[in-house]
N, C-alpha and C positions, 0 to 999 in steps of 0.2 A: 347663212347657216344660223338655226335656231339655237343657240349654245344650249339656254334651258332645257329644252326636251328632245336633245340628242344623248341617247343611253350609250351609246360610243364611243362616246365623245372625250379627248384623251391630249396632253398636253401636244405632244406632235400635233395633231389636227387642227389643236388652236394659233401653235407655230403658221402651220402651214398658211392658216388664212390670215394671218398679223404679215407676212411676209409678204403676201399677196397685196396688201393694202402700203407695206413698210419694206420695198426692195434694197433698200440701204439700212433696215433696219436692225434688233439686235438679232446674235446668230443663237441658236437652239441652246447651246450651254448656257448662254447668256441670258437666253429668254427663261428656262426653268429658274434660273437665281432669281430675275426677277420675282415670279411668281411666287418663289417662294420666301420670299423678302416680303411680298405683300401679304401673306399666309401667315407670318410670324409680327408683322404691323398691326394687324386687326385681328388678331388671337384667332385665326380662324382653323378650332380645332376642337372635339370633341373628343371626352372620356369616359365609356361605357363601365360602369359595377356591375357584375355577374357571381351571384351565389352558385356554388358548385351542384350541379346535377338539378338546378332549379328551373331551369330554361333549355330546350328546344329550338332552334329558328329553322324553319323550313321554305324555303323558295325554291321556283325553277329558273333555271340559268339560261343565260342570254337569248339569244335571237333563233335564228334555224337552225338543226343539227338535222341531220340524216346518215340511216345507219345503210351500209351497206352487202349486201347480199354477195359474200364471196364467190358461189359458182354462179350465180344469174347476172351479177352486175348491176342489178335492181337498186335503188335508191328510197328510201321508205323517211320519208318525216318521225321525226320521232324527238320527244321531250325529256329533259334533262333536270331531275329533282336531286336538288341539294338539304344536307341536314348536319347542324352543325351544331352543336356543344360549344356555347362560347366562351364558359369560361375555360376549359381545357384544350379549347381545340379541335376536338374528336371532330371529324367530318365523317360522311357517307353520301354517295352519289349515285345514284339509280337511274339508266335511262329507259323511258315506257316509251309502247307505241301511240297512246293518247292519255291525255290531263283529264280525261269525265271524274265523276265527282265519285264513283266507286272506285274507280281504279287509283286514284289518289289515295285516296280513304284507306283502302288495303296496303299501299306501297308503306306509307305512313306508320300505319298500325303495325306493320312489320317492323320497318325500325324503329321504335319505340321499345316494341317486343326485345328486340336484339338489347336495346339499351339500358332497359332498366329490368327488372326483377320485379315480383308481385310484391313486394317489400317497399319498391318504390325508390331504392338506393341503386347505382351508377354500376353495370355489372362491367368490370376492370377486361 
């Protein structure tokens, strides 16, 4: 397992394969202390500033989703765009049936629309 470029990749899974190599090794509660023993050793820890209603972050979320068609049973791929307001928190999640560069573009522009005012201040 590629630790670095697995996007799923989650302290169970790293359990899992430490175990694999470590069957007398430590057990899961023991293993997260570790880790997090190592995590507060080597300061490894990041703290973001965020000015109120200055920032937007938008991404789409994880891996495959597909929505499903209640009377057909049909399966349709479809993408998951997140928008979040970091310093407040404020999320919003939209799922589209494709990411093209218009249909983004319009998803976006909507919630922005919903979020701010032509003023450009944070509509409550």
């Amino acid at each position: 397992m590629n630790f670095c470029r697995d996007r799923h990749l989650t302290v169970l899974l790293l359990h899992e394969e430490y175990q694999k190599e470590n069957p007398d090794g430590y057990r899961y509660t023991q293993f997260k202390k570790a880790i997090r023993d190592y995590q507060y050793a080597y300061n490894l820890c990041f703290h973001n500033e965020y000015i109120p209603g200055d920032e937007l972050q938008i991404d789409f979320a994880g891996g495959c989703l597909y929505a499903t068609d209640i009377k057909t049973g049909v399966k349709t791929r479809v993408v998951l765009l997140c928008c979040i307001l970091p310093y407040s928190g404020l999320g919003y999640a939209k799922v589209m049936y494709d990411a093209t560069r218009t249909n983004r573009k319009n998803k976006v522009d909507q919630k922005i629309e919903l979020y701010f005012n032509q003023s450009g201040s944070l509509i409550p």
